[in-house]
C-alpha positions in Angstrom: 109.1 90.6 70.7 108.6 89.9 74.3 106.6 92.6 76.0 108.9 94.3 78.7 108.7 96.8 81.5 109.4 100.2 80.3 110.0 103.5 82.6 109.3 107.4 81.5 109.9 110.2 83.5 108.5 113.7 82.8 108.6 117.1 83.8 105.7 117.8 84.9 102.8 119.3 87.3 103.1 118.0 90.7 102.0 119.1 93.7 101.6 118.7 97.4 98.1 120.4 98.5 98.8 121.8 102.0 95.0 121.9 103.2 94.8 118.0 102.9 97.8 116.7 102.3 96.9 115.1 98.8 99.4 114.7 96.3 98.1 115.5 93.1 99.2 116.0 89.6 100.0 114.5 86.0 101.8 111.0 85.7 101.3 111.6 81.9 100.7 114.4 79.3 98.9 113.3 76.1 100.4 114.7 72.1 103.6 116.3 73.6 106.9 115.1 72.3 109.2 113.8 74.5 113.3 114.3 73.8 115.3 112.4 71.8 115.1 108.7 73.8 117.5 107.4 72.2 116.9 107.4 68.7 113.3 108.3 68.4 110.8 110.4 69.9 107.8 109.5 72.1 104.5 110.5 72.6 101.3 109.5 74.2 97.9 109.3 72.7 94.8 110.2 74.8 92.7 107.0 75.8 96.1 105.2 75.8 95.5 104.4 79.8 92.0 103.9 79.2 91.7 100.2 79.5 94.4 99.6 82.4 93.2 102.4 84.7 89.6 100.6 84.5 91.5 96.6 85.2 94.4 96.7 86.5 95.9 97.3 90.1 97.8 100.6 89.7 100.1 101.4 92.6 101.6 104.5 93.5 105.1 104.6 94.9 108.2 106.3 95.2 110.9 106.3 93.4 109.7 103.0 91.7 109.9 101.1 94.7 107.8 98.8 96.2 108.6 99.2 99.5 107.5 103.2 99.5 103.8 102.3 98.6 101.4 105.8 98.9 98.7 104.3 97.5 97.0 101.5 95.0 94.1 101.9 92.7 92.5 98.6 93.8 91.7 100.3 97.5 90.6 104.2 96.7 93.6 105.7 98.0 95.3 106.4 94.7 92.7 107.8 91.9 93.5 107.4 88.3 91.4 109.3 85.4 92.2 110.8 82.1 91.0 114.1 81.2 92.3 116.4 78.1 95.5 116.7 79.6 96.6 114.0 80.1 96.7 110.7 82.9 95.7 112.4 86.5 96.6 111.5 89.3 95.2 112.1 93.1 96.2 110.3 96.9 96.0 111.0 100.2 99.0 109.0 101.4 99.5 107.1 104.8 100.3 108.7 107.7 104.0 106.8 107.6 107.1 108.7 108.3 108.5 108.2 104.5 105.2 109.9 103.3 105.6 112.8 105.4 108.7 113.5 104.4 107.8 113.2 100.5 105.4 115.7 101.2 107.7 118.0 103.0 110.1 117.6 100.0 107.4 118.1 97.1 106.0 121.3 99.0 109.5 122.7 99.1 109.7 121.4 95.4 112.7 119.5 95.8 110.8 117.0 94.0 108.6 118.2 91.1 108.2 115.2 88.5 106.6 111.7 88.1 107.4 108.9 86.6 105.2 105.5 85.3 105.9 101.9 84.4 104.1 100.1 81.8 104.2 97.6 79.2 103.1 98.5 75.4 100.3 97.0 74.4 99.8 98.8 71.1 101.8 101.3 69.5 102.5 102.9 66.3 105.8 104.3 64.6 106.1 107.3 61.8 109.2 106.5 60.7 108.7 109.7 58.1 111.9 111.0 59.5 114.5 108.4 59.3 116.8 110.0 61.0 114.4 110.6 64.3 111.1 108.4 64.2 108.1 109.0 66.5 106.4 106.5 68.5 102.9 107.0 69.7 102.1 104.7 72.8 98.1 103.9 71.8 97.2 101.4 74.4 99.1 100.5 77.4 99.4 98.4 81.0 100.0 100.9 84.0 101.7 99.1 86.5 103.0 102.1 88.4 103.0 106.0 89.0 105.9 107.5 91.3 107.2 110.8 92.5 111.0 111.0 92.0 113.7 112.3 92.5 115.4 112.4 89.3 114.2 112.9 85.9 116.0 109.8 84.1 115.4 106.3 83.4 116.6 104.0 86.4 119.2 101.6 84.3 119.9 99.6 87.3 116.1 97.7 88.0 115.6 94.8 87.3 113.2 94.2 84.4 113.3 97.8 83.1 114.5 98.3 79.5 116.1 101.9 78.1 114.4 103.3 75.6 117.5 102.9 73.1 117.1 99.2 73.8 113.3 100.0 72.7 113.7 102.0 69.2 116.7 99.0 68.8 114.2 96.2 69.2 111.5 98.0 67.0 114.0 98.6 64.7 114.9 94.9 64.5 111.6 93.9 64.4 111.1 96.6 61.4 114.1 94.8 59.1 113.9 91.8 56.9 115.7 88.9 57.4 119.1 89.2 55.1 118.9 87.3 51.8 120.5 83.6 52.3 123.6 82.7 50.5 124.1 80.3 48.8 126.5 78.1 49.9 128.9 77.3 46.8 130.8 74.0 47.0 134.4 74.9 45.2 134.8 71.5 44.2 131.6 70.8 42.5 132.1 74.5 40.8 135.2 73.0 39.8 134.1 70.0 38.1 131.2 71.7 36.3 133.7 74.2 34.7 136.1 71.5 33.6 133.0 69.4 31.9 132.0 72.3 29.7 
């Protein structure tokens, strides 16, 4: 299975602190179940941020999109760490127009949730429940945390995969290969029959 982009938006703590104008808050919450995805149900395992948030270059943007960049890992202005909670988040973004108004918007809380990209590197499934199996993200790539607008998986970017298109993949993966007919030939059938 090719490793793809995958997107998850969640309701969660995000805030605009007034004094400094930091944008702080949770891109992920650890051992909470998400809703039905599509099939299954999703949840994240503390530590599972662990390795990118120390290697990779994690940017924060808006809406998903790289041309509304508040702040990158590899520079200081966007701070990554995990705690109990979950995956933490804290910037100071740039004094640009687009970033004053996404502060304006969050302190009004017209926009209240984050979102992250990523790529599974290590998961697990309890597939206990047939009818609605969990999957536990263990160890992931971050590529990017966002404010946005609305709480739902953007179908439309390039490169990003639903999470039905997920749990279907897993669940081909999870299926063994249909036993191979045999291929009869009629004719031979027919000549074996009439010899005995």
């Amino acid at each position: 299975m090719d490793k793809k982009i995958e997107v998850r938006t969640l309701p969660i703590e995000l805030r605009a602190e007034e004094d400094n104008k930091k944008i702080v808050g949770y891109a992920a919450v650890y051992d909470q179940l998400s809703e039905d995805l599509g099939g299954f149900k999703e949840k994240i395992k503390k530590g599972a941020f662990a390795s990118s948030i120390k290697r990779d270059d994690i940017k924060l943007l808006f809406n998903h999109d790289p041309n509304y960049v508040l702040g990158r890992s590899i520079n200081g202005t966007l701070k990554l760490e995990e705690d109990d909670h979950g995956l933490k988040i804290e910037a100071v973004p740039p004094e640009t127009s687009f970033a004053k108004d996404l502060i304006t918007l969050m302190e009004r809380g017209d926009i209240d949730q984050m979102s992250f990209g990523f790529i599974v590197n290590k998961d697990e499934w309890d597939t206990s429940n047939e009818d609605l199996p969990i999957r536990t993200l263990l160890d992931v790539e971050l590529f990017d945390v966002s404010p946005v607008t609305f709480p739902a998986f953007p179908q439309t970017n390039v490169g990003v995969r639903s999470a039905e298109e997920t749990y279907k993949e897993y669940r081909k993966s999870q299926k063994p290969d249909p036993p191979k007919r045999k291929i009869i030939d009629t004719l031979k059938l027919k000549q074996k029959l009439i010899e005995k």
